[in-house]
DRENPA-694502 format. One record per residue (C-alpha): residue number from 1; residue in three letters; x, y, z. Coordinates in nm, 2 decimals. Layout:
N
+-----+------+--------+--------+--------+
| pos | code |   east |  north |     up |
+-----+------+--------+--------+--------+
| NUM |  ALA |      X |      Y |      Z |
...
+-----+------+--------+--------+--------+
This chain:
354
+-----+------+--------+--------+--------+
| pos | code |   east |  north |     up |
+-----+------+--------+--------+--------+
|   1 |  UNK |  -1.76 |  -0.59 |   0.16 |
|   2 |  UNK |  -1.35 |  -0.51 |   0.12 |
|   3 |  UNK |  -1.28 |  -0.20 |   0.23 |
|   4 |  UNK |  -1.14 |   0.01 |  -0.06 |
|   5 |  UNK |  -0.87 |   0.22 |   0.20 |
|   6 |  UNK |  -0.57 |   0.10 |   0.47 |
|   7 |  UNK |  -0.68 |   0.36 |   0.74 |
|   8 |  UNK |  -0.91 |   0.61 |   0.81 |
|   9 |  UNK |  -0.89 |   0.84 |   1.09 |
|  10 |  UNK |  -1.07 |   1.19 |   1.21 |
|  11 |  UNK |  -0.85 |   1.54 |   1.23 |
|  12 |  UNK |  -1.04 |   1.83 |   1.41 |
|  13 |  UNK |  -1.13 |   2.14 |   1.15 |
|  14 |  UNK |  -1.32 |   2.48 |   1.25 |
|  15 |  UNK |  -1.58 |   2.54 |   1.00 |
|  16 |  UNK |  -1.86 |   2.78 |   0.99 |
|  17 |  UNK |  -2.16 |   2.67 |   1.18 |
|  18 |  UNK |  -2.50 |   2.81 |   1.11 |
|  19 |  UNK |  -2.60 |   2.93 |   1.48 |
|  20 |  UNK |  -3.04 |   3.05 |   1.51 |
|  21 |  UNK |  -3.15 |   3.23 |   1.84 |
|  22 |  UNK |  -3.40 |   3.44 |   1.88 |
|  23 |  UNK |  -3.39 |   3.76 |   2.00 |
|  24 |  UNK |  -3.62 |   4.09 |   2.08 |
|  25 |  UNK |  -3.64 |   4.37 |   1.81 |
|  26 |  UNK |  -3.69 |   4.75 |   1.88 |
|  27 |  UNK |  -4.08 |   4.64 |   1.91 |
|  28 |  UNK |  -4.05 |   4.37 |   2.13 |
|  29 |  UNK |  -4.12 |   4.11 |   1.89 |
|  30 |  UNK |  -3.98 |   3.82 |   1.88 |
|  31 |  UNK |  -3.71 |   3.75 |   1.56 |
|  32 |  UNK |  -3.54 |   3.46 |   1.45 |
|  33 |  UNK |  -3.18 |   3.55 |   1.39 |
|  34 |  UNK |  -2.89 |   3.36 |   1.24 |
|  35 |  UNK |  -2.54 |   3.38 |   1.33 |
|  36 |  UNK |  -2.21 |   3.18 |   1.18 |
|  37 |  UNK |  -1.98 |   3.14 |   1.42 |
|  38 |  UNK |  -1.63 |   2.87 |   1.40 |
|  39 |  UNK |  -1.68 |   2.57 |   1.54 |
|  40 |  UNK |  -1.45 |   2.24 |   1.54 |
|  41 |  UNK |  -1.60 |   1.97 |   1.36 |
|  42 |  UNK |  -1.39 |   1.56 |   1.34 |
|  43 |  UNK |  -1.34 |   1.57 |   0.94 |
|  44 |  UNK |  -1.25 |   1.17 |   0.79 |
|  45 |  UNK |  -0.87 |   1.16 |   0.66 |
|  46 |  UNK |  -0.85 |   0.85 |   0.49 |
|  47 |  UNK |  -0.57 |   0.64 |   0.29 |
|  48 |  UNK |  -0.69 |   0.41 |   0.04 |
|  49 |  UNK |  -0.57 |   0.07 |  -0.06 |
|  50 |  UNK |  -0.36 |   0.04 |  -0.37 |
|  51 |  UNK |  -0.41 |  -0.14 |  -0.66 |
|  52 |  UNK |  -0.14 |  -0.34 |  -0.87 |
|  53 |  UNK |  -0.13 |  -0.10 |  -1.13 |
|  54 |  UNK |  -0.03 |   0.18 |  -0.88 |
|  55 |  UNK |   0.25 |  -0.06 |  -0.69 |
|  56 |  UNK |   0.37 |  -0.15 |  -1.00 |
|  57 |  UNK |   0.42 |   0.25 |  -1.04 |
|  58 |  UNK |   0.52 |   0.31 |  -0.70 |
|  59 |  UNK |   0.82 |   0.00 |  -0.75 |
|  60 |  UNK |   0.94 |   0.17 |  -1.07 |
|  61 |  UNK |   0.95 |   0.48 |  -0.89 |
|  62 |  UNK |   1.16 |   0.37 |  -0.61 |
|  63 |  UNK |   1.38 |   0.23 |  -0.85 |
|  64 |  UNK |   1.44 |   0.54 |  -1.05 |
|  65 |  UNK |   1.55 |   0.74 |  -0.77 |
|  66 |  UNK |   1.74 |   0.45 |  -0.66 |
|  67 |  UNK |   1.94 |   0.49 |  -1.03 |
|  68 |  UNK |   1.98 |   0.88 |  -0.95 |
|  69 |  UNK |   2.11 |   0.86 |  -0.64 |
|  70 |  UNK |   2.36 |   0.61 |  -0.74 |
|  71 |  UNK |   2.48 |   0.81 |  -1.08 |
|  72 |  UNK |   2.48 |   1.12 |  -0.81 |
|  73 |  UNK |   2.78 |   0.96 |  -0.61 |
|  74 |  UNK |   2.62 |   0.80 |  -0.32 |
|  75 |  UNK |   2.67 |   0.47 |  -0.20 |
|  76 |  UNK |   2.47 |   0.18 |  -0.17 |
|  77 |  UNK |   2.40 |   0.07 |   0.20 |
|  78 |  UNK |   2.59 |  -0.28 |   0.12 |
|  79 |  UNK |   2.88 |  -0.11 |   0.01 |
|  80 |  UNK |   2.91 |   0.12 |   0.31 |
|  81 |  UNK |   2.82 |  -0.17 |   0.52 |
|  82 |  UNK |   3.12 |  -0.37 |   0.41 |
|  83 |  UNK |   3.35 |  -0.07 |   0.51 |
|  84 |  UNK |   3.21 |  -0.09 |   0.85 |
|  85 |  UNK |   3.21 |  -0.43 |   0.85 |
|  86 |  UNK |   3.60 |  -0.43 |   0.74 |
|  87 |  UNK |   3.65 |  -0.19 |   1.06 |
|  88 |  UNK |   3.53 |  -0.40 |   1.29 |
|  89 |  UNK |   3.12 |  -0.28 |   1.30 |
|  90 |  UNK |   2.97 |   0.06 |   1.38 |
|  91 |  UNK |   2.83 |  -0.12 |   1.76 |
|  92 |  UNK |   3.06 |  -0.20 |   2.03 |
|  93 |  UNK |   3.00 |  -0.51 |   2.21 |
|  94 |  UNK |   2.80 |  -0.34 |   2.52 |
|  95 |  UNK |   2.59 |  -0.15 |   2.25 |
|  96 |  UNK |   2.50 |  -0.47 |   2.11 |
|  97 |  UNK |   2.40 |  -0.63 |   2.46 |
|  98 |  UNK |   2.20 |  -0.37 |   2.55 |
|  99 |  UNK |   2.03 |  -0.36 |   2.21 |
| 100 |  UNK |   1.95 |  -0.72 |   2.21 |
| 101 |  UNK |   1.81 |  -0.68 |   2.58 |
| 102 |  UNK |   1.58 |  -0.38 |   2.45 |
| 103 |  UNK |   1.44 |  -0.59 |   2.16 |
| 104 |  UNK |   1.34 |  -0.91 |   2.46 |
| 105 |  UNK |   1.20 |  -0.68 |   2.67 |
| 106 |  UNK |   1.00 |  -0.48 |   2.41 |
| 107 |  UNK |   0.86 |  -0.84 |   2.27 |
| 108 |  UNK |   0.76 |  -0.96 |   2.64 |
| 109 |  UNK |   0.57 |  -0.64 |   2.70 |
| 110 |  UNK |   0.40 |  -0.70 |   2.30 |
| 111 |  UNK |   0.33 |  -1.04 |   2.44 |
| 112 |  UNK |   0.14 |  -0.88 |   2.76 |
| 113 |  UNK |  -0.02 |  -0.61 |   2.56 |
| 114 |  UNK |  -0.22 |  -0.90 |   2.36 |
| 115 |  UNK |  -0.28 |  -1.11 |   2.65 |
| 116 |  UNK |  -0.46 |  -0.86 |   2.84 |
| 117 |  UNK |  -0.61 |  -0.68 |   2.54 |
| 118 |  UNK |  -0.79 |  -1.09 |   2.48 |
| 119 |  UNK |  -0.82 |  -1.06 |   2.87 |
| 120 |  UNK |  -0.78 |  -1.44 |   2.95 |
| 121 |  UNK |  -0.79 |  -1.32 |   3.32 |
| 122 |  UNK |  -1.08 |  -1.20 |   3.30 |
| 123 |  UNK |  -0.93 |  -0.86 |   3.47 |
| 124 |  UNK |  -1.22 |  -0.54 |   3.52 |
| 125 |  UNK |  -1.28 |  -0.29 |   3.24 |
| 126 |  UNK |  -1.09 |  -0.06 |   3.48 |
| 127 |  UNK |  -0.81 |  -0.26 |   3.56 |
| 128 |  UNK |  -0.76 |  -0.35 |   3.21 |
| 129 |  UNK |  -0.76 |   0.00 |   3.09 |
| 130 |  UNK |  -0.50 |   0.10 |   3.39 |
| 131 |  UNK |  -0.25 |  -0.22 |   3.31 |
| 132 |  UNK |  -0.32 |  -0.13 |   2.91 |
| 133 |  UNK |  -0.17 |   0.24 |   2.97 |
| 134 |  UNK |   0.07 |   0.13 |   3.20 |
| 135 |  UNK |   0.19 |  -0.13 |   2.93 |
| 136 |  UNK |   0.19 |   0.16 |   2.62 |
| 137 |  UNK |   0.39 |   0.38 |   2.83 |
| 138 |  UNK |   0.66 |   0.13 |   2.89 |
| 139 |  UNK |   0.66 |   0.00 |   2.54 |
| 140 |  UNK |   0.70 |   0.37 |   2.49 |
| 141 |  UNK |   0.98 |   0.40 |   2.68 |
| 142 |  UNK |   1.13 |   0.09 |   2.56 |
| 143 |  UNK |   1.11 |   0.21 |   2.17 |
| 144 |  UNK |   1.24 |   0.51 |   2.22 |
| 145 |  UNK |   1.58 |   0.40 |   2.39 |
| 146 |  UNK |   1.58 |   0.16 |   2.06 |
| 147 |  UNK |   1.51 |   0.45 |   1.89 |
| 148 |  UNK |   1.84 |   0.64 |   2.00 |
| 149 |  UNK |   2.04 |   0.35 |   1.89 |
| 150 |  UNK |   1.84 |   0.36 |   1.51 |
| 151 |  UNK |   1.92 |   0.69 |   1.51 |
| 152 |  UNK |   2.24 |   0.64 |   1.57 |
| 153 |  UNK |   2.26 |   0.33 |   1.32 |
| 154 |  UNK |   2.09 |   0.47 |   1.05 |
| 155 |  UNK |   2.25 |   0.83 |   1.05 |
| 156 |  UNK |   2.54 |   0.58 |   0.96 |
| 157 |  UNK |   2.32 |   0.53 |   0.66 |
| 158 |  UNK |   2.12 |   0.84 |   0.66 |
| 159 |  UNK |   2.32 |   0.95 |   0.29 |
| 160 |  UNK |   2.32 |   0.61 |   0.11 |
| 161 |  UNK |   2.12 |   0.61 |  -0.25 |
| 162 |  UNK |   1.85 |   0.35 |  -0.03 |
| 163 |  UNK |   1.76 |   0.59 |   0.22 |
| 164 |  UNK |   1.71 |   0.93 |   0.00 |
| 165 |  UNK |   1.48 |   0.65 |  -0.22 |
| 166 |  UNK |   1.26 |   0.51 |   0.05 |
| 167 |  UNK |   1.24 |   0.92 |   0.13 |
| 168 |  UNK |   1.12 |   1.01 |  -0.18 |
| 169 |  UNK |   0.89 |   0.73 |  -0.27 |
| 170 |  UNK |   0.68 |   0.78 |   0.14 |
| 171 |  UNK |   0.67 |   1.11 |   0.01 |
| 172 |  UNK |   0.48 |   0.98 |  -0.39 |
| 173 |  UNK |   0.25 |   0.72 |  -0.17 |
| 174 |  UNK |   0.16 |   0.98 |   0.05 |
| 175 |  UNK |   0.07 |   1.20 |  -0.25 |
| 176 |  UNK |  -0.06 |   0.91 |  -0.43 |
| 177 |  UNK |  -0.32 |   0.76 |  -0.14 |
| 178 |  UNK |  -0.44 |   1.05 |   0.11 |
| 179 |  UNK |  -0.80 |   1.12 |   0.08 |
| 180 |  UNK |  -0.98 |   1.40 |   0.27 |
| 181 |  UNK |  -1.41 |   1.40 |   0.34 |
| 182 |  UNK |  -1.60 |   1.63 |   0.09 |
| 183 |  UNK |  -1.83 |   1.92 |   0.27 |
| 184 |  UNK |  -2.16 |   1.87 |   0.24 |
| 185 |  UNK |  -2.27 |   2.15 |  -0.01 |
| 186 |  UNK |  -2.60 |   2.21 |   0.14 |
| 187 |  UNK |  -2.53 |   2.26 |   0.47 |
| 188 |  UNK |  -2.13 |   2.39 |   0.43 |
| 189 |  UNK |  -2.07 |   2.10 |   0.66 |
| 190 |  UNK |  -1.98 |   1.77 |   0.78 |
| 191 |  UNK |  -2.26 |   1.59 |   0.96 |
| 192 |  UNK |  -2.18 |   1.25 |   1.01 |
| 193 |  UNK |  -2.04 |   1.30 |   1.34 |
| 194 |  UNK |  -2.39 |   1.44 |   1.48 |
| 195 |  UNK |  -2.52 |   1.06 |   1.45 |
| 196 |  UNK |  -2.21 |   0.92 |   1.56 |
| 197 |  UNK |  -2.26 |   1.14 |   1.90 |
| 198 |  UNK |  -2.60 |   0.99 |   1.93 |
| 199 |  UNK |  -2.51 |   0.59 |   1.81 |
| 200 |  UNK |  -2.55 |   0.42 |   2.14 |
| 201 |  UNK |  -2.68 |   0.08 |   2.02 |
| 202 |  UNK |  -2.54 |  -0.18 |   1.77 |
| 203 |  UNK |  -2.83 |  -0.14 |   1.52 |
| 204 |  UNK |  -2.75 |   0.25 |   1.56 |
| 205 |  UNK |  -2.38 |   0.20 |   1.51 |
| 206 |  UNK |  -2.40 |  -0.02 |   1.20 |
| 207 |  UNK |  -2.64 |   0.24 |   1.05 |
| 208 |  UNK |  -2.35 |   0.48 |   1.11 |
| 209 |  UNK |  -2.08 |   0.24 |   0.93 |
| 210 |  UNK |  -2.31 |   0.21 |   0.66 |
| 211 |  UNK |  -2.33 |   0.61 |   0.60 |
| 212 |  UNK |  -1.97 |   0.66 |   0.65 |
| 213 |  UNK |  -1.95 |   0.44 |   0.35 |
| 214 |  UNK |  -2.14 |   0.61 |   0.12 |
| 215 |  UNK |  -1.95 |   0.92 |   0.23 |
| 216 |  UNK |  -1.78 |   1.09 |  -0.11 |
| 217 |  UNK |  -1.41 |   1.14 |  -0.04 |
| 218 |  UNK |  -1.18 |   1.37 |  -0.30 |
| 219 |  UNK |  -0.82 |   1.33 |  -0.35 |
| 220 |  UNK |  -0.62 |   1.57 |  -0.10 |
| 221 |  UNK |  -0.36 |   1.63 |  -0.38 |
| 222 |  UNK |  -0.52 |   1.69 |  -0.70 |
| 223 |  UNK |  -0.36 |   1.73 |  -1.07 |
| 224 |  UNK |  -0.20 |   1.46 |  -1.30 |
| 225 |  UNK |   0.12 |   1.55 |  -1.28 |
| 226 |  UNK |   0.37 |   1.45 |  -1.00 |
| 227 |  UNK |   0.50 |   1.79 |  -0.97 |
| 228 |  UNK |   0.09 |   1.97 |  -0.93 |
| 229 |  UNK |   0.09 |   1.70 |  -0.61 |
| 230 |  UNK |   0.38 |   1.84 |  -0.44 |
| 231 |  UNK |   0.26 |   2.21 |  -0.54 |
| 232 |  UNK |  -0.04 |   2.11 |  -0.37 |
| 233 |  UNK |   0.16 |   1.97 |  -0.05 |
| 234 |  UNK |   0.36 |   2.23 |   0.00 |
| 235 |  UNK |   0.10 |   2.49 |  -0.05 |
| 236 |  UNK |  -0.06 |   2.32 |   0.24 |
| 237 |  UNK |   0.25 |   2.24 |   0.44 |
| 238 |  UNK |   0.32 |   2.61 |   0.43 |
| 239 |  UNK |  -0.03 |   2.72 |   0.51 |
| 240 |  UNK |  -0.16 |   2.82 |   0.88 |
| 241 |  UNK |  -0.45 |   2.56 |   0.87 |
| 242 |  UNK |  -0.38 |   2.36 |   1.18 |
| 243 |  UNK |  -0.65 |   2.12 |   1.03 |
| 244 |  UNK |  -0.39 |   2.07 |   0.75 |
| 245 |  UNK |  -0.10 |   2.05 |   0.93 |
| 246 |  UNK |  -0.22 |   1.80 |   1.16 |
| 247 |  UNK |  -0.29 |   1.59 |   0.88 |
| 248 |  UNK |   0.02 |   1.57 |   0.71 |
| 249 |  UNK |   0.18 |   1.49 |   0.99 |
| 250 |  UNK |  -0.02 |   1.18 |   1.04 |
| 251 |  UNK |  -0.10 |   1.09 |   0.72 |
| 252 |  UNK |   0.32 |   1.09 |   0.66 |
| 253 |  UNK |   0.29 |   0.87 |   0.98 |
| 254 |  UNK |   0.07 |   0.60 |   0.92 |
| 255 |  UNK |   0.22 |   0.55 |   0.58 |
| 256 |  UNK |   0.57 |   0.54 |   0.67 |
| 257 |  UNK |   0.47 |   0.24 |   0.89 |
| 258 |  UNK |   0.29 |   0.05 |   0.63 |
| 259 |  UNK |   0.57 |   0.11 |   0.34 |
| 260 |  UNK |   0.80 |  -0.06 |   0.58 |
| 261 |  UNK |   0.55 |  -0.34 |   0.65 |
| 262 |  UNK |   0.49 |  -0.27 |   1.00 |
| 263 |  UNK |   0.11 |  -0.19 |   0.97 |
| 264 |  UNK |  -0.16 |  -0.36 |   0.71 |
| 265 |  UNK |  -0.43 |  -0.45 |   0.89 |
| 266 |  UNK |  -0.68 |  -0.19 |   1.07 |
| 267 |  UNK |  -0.59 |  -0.35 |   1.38 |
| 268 |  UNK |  -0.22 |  -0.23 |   1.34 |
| 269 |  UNK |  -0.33 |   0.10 |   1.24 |
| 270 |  UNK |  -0.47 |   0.16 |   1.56 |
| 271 |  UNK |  -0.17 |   0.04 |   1.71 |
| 272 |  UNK |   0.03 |   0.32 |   1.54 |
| 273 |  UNK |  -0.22 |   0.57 |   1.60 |
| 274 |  UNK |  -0.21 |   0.45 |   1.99 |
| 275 |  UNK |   0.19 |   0.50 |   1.96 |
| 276 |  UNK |   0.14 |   0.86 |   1.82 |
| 277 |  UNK |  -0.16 |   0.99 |   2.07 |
| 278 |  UNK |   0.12 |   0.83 |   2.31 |
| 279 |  UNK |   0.41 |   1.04 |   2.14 |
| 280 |  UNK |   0.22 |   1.34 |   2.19 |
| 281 |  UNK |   0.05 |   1.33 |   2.52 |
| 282 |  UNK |   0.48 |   1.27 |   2.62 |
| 283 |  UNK |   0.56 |   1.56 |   2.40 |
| 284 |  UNK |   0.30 |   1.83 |   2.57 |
| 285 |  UNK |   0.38 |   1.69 |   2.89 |
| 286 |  UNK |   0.72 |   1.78 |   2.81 |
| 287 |  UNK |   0.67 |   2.14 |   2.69 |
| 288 |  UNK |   0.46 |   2.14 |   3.00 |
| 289 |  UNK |   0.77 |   2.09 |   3.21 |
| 290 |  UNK |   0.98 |   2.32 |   3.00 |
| 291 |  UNK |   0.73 |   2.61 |   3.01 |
| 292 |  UNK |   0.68 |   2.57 |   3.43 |
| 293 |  UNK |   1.08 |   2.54 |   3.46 |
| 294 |  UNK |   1.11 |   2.86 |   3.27 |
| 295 |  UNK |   0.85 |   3.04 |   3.48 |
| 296 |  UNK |   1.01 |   2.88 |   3.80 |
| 297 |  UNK |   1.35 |   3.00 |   3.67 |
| 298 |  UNK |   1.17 |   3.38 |   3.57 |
| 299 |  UNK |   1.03 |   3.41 |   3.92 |
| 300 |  UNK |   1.39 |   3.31 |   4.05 |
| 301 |  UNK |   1.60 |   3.58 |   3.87 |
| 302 |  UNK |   1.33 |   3.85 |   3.94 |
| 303 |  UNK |   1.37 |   3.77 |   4.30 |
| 304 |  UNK |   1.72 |   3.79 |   4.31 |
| 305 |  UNK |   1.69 |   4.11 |   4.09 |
| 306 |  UNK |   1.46 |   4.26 |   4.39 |
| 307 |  UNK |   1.73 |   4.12 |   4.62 |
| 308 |  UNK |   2.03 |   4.31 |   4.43 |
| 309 |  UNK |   1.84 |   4.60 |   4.44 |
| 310 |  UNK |   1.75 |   4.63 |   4.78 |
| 311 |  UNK |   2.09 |   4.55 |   4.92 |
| 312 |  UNK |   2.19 |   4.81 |   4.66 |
| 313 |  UNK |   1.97 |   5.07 |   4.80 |
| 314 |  UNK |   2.12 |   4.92 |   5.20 |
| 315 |  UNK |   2.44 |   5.02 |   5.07 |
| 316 |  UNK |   2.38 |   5.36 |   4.92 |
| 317 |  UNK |   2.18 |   5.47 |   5.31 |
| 318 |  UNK |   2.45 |   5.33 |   5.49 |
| 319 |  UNK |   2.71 |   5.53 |   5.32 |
| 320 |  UNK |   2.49 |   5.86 |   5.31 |
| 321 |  UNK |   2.45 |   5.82 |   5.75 |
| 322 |  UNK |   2.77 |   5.79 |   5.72 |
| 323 |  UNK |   2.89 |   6.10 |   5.57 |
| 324 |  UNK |   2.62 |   6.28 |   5.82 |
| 325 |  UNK |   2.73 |   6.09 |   6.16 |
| 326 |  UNK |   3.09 |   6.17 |   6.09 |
| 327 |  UNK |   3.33 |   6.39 |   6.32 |
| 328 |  UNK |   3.49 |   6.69 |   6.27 |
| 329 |  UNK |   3.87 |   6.67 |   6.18 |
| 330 |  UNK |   4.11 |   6.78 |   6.41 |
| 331 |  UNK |   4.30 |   7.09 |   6.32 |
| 332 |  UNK |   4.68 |   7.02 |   6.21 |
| 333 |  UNK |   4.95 |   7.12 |   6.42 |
| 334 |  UNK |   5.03 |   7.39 |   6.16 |
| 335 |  UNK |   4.70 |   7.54 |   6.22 |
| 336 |  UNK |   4.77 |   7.53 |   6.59 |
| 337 |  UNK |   5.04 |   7.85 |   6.58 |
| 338 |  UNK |   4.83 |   8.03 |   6.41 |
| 339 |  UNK |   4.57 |   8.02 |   6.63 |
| 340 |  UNK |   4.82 |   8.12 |   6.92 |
| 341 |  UNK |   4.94 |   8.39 |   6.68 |
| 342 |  UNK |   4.60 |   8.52 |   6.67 |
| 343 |  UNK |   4.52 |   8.52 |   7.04 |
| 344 |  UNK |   4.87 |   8.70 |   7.11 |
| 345 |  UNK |   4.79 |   8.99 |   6.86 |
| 346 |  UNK |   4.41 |   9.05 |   7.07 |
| 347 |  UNK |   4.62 |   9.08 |   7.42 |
| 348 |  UNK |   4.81 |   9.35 |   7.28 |
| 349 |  UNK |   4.51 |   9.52 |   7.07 |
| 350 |  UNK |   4.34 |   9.53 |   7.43 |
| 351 |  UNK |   4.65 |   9.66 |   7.62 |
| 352 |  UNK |   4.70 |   9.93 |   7.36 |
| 353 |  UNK |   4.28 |  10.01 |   7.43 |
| 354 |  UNK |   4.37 |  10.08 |   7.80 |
+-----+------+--------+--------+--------+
């Protein structure tokens, strides 16, 4: 049987889960009680398969926002490439080496990747899985020095009438193709995944393929109208729903790479989807980093605050012993002839006595 969708992938979502425990009443008899409590449950995103009818739509849409960027005043990206071009190119000459040697290298580790993933070597499921990650995280690495040089290429480009068109018609297949599981109404959830937990053989596993199937699936972006669609997405772009905003994301993903021809196939889905899990296992690690740097550099200034303020409080006990351990002044010589003064006037109060 054809499958009827490009991709379908699962996106965590906290539902209400029916919980029953039993418990003692006030008699000591024994009660059934039932609690709902959140609990995260896989939901299916999927993105169907277009028909003709719909790229035909989706090819006149491009095309009309092609026109209205064009009657708006931005160029075409053959006519700004021609003024590049007439200025010698927007890449230098090392640029364009080191482009050219981050495109070999990226095909020989593709090349790898595919060997050992049809494991002519006949390498250990362990071994495989270590020289598979290893791989991804250089290809990783690889794309996303590429990726700087794109960026920097195609922010060249980033204004021309092409660009804001491809934009806007990712956006209209996006809105066009995403479909989202429907809850089961009589148990207010999604049970699929409790036999995918248990599938351990093939028979079991087919079974499951074969329910999946017959799953019911509703449009994530209901309404006729183009403009009810992005009502719709923006409501839920706006929204607090992680479940939501983690789909978006990847449903914006997946069909960004199959608009520009780089996936079809379900095989090159899961490429992607490797590429993103990848993306974002780099991205935590990152914040990671960021947020033990910042407590590093919080412990750092609060021990040189506690420094300051002990040499502060040093400086304020030396001074006070100071004031206490100082001597005397000596009297002035001016005060010296009056004290000789005074000493002359008791010799003659005492001779006057006698």
């Amino acid at each position: 049987m054809k499958n009827k969708w490009l991709h379908t992938f699962k996106v965590n979502r906290a539902v209400d889960f029916k919980e029953e425990s039993t418990e003692k009443n006030e008699k000591g008899e024994d009660v059934k009680v039932t609690k709902v409590v959140k609990k995260d449950r896989p939901v299916l995103v999927r993105i169907r398969k277009p028909g003709r009818k719909l790229f035909d739509e989706g090819e006149l849409y491009y095309g009309v926002k092609l026109s209205e960027g064009i009657k708006a005043g931005l160029l075409t990206r053959a006519l700004l490439a021609k003024r590049y071009q007439n200025d010698g190119g927007s890449m230098s000459e090392p640029e364009k080496e080191r482009y050219s040697e981050l495109y070999l290298k990226l095909f020989e580790k593709e090349n790898d990747l595919q060997r050992l993933q049809v494991n002519l070597e006949k390498k250990s499921e362990e071994e495989k899985k270590d020289k598979i990650t290893d791989l991804l995280m250089e290809m990783s690495d690889l794309r996303r020095e590429l990726q700087d040089f794109e960026t920097a290429q195609s922010s060249l480009f980033d204004q021309t009438a092409e660009t804001r068109a491809k934009n806007k018609t990712i956006m209209w297949w996006v809105l066009q193709l995403a479909q989202v599981e429907k809850k089961n109404d009589e148990i207010k959830d999604y049970h699929w995944y409790k036999k995918e937990e248990k599938a351990s053989t093939d028979e079991e596993k087919e079974e499951l393929e074969k329910e999946i199937e017959k799953l019911e699936f509703v449009n994530v972006f209901d309404g006729e109208a183009l403009e009810d669609k992005m009502d719709k997405y923006d409501t839920l772009e706006d929204g607090d729903d992680e479940f939501w905003q983690e789909s978006l994301k990847k449903l914006a993903y997946f069909v960004s790479y199959w608009y520009s021809g780089q996936a079809d196939s379900e095989e090159d889905f899961e490429r992607v989807e490797e590429f993103l899990l990848a993306e974002g296992s780099e991205e935590s690690s990152e914040e990671n980093t960021e947020e033990s740097f910042e407590k590093e550099s919080e412990k750092e200034e609060a021990a040189e605050e506690e420094q300051a303020e002990e040499e502060e409080e040093e400086a304020v006990e030396e001074t006070k012993l100071k004031e206490v351990l100082v001597e005397p002044e000596e009297r002035s010589e001016e005060e010296l002839p009056e004290e000789e003064d005074d000493e002359e006037a008791l010799k003659e109060l005492d001779e006057a006595n006698l």
